[in-house]
PLY file of the C-alpha trace (Angstrom):
ply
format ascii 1.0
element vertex 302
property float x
property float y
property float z
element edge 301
property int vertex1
property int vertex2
end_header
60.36 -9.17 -23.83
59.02 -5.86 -22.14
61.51 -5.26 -19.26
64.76 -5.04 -21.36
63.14 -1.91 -23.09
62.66 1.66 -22.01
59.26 1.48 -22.85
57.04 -1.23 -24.03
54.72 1.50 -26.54
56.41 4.70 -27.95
53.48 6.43 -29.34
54.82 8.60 -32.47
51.30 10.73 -33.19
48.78 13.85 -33.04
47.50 15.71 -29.84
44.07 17.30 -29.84
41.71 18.76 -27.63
38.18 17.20 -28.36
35.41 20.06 -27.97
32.18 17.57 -28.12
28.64 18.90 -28.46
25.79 16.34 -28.25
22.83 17.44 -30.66
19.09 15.77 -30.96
19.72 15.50 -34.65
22.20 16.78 -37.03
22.16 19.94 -38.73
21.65 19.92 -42.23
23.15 22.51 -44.73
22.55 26.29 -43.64
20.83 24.99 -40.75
21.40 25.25 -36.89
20.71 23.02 -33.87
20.54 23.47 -30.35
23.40 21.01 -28.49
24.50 20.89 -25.31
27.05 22.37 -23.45
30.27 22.26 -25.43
32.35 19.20 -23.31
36.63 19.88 -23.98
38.73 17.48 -23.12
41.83 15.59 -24.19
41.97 13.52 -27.60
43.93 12.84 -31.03
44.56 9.34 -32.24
48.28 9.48 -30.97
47.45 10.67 -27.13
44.40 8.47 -27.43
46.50 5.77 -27.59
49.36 6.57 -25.58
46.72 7.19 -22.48
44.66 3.86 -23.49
48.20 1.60 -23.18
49.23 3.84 -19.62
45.86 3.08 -18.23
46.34 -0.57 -19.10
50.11 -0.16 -16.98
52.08 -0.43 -20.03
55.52 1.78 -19.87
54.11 4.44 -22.25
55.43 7.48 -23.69
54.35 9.81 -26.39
56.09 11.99 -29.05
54.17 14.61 -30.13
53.79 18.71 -30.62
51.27 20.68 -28.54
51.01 24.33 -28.50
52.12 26.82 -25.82
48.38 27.53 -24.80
45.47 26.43 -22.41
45.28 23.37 -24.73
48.52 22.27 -24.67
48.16 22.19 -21.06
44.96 20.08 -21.12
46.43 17.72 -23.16
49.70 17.67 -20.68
47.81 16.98 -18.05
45.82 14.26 -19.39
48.59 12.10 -20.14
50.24 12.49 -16.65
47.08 11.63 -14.99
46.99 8.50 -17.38
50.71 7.77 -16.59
52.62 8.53 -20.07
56.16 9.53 -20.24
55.39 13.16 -21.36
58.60 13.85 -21.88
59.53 13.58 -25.71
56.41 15.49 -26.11
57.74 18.93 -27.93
55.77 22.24 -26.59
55.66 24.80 -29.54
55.00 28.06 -28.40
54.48 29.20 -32.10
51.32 27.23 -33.05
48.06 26.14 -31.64
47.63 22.89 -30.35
45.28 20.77 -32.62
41.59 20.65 -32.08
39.03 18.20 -33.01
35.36 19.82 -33.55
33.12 17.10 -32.86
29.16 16.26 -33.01
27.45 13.08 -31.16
24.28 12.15 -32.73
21.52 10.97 -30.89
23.03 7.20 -31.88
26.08 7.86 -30.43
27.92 8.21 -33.93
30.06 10.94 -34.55
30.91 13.80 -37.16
34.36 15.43 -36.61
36.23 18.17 -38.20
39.85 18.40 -37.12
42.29 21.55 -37.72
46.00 20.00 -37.52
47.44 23.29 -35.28
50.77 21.85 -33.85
51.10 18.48 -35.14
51.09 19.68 -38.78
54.46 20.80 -37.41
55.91 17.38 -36.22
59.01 16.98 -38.31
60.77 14.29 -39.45
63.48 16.03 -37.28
61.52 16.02 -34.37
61.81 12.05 -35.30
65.42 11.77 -35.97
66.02 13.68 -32.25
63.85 10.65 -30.66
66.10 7.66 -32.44
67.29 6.48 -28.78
63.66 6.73 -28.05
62.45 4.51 -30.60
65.50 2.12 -30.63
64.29 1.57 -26.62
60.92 0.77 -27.56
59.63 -2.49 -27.89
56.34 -1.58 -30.03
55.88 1.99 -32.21
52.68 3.59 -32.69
51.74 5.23 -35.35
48.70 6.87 -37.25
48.10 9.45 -39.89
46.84 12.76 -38.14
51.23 14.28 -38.33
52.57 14.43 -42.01
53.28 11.84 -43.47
56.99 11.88 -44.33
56.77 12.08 -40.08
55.12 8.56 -39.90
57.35 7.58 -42.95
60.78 8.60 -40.74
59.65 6.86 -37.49
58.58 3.67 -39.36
62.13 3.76 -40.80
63.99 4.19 -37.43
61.70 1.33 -35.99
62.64 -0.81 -38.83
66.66 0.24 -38.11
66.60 -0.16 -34.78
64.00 -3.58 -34.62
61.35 -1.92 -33.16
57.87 -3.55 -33.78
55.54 -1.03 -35.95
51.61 -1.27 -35.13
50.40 1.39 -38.35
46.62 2.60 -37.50
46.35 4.18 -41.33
43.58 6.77 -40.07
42.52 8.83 -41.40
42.51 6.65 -44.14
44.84 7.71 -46.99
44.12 6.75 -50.74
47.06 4.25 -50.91
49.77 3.57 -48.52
53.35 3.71 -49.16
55.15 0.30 -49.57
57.65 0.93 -46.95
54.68 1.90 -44.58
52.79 -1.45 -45.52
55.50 -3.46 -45.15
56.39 -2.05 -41.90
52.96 -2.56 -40.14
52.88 -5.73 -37.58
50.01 -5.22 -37.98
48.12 -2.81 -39.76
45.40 -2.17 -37.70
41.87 -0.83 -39.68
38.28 -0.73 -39.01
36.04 -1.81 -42.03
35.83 1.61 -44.06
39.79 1.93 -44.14
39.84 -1.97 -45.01
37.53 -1.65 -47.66
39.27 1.65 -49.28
42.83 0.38 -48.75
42.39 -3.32 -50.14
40.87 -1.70 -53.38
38.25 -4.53 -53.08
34.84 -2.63 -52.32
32.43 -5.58 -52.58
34.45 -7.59 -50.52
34.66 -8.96 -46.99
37.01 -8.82 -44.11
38.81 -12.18 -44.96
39.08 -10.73 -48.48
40.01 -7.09 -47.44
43.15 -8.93 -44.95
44.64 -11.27 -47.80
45.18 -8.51 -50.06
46.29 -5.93 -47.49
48.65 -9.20 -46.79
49.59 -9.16 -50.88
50.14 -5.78 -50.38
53.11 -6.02 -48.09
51.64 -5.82 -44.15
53.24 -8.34 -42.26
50.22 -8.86 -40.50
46.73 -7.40 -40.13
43.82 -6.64 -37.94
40.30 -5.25 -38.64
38.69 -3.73 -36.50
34.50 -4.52 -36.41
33.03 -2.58 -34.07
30.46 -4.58 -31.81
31.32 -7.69 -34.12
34.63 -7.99 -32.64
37.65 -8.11 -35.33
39.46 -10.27 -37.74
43.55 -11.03 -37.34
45.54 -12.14 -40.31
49.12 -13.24 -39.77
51.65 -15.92 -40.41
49.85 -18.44 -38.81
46.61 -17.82 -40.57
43.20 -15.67 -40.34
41.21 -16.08 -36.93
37.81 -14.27 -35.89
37.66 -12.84 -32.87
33.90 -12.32 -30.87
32.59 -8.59 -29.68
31.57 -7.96 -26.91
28.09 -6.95 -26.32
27.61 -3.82 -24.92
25.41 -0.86 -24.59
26.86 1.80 -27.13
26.60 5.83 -25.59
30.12 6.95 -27.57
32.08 5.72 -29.75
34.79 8.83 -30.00
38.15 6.99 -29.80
37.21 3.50 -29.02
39.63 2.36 -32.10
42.20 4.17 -30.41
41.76 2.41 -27.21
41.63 -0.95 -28.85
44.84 0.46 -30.84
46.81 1.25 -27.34
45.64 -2.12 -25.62
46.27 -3.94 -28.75
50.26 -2.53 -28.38
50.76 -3.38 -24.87
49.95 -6.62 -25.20
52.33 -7.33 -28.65
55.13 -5.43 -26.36
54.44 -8.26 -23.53
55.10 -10.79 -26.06
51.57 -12.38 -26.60
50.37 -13.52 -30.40
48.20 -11.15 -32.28
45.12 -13.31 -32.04
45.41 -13.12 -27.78
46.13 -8.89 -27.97
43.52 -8.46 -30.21
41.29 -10.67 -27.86
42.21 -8.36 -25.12
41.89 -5.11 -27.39
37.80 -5.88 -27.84
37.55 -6.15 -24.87
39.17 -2.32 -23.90
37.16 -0.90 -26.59
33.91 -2.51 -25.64
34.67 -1.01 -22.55
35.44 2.07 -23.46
32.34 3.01 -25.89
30.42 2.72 -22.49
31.66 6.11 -21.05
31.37 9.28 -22.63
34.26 11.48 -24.30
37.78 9.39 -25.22
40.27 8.96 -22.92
37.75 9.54 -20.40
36.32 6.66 -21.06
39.44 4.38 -21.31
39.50 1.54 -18.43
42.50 0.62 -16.05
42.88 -3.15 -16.00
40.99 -3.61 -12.53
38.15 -1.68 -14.20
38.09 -4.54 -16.69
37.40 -7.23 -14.13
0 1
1 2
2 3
3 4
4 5
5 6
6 7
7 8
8 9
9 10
10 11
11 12
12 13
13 14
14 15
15 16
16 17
17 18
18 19
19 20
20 21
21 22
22 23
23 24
24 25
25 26
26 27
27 28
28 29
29 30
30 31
31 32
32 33
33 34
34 35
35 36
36 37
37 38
38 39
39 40
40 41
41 42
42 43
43 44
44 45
45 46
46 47
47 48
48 49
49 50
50 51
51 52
52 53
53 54
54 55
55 56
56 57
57 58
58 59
59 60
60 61
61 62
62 63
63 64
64 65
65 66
66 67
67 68
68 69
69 70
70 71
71 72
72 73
73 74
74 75
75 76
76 77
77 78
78 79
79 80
80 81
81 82
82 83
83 84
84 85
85 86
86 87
87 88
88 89
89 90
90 91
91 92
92 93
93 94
94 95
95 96
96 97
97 98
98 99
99 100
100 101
101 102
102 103
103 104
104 105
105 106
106 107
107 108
108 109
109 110
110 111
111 112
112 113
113 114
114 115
115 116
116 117
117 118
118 119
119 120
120 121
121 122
122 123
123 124
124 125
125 126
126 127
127 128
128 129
129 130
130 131
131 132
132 133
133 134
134 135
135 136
136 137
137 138
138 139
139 140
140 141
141 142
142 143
143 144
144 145
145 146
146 147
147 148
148 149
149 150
150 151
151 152
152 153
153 154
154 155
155 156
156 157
157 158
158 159
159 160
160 161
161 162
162 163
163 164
164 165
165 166
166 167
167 168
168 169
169 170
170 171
171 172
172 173
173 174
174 175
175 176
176 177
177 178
178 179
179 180
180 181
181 182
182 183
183 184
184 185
185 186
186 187
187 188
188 189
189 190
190 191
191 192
192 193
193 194
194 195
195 196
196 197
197 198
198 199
199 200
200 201
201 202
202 203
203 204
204 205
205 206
206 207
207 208
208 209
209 210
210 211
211 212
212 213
213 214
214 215
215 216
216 217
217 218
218 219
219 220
220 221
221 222
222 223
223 224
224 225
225 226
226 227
227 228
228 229
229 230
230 231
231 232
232 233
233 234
234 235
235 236
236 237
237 238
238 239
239 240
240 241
241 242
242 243
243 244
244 245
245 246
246 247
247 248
248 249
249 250
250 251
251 252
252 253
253 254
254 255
255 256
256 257
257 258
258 259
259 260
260 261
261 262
262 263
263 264
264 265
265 266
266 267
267 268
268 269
269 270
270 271
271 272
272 273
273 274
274 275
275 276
276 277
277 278
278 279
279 280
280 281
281 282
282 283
283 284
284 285
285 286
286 287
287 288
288 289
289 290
290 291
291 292
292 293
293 294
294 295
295 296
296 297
297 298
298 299
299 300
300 301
């Protein structure tokens, strides 16, 4: 299915740089902690997982705004070493290219505060100029850290041109529009977004995918951390196993499982066999420090 496309994962999303302190504990309100050096390097959900499916050796390329600063260059650079197509990527020298403020606990979890900069600026324009670009796509990307009439107008040319739509709703919205549900195949969420999304907060997974299903998405995954994740599609609900691994960061392991979790739809396999593959990328991946840093090439997976 791949080779008669352009690419096999258009990745329509955000660009941040990740500046990532580790602290012994967190701070609490009015307080302040010693951390460690301040670590930047490259991030947002959208480059997340447009350098987790290049790593992998999928044809990748990203569409996304980055300033005309030091960042924007960071991010640039990132991507090329991963192997993206950087070339729909739009550099606006009249913002600042996003940043995502993070904290690692001593667990490994993570606090993050993100300020939008250029990809508050990705238009639904900036969409319509990529149609060609989608149309010769096999599988869109798409999360929520752009605006969301942006996600809503690449969904839409997918959907025109046949395009496949993976949807990672995240950060997770109150409700999704209908024409974003029903474009998602699949919706990809971890267990909070699940939870908030179904409406069905003393549920479980099994319960959270039906009604995401009765919603409209054409098929769904959620994600569950070292527990593996859940896949619900035409063929029926299947559970697949985590890998055990040693945890030291989980900043964009989703995203990784996201990316792997497109290449392998674009290749053609069922959801239940991607998303087999997928835990096993973001297992890998929470080994290693930082995001993409951490994202393995196939021969890294063994």
């Amino acid at each position: 299915m791949g080779e008669r496309h352009m690419y096999e994962v258009l990745v329509v999303g955000s660009a941040n740089a990740d500046l990532t302190v580790r602290v012994g504990r967190r701070p609490g309100a009015g307080e302040t902690v010693l951390g460690t050096d301040l670590v930047e390097s490259a991030g947002g959900k959208g480059a997340n997982q447009a350098a987790a499916a290049a790593r992998l050796g999928g044809r990748t390329a990203l569409l996304a705004r980055v300033g005309g600063d030091a960042y924007g260059e960071l991010l640039l650079a990132a991507q090329r070493a991963a192997g993206t197509d950087v070339a729909p990527v739009i550099v606006d020298g009249a913002a600042r290219t996003g940043t995502a403020m993070i904290i690692v606990g001593p667990d490994g979890d993570n606090s993050i505060v993100v300020s939008p900069g250029a990809n508050a600026a990705l238009t639904p324009q900036d969409v319509a100029a990529a149609a060609d670009v989608i149309a010769g796509s096999a599988v869109l990307s798409l999360q929520l850290e752009i605006p969301m009439e942006t996600v809503r107008a690449a969904a839409a040319s997918a959907a025109a041109a046949g395009t496949r739509v993976v949807l990672n709703p995240s950060p997770a919205p109150e409700s999704l529009a209908p024409e974003l549900l029903a474009a998602a195949d699949p919706l990809v969420v971890n267990e909070h977004e699940a939870r908030q999304l179904s409406g069905r907060a003393d549920g479980e997974p099994g319960e959270w995918a039906h009604a995401l299903r009765d919603q409209g998405a054409r098929s769904v995954v959620i994600t569950l951390g070292g527990d593996g994740a859940l896949v619900l599609d035409a063929s029926g609900i299947g559970e697949i196993p985590g890998v055990r691994v040693e945890a030291v960061d989980t900043t964009g392991a989703g995203d990784a499982f996201t990316g792997a979790l497109a290449t392998r739809l674009a290749r053609g396999d069922g959801l239940a066999d991607a998303a087999r593959f997928a835990v096993r990328v973001g297992a890998a991946a929470v080994t290693k420090p930082g995001a993409q840093p951490s994202y393995p090439t196939l021969d890294e997976l063994g």
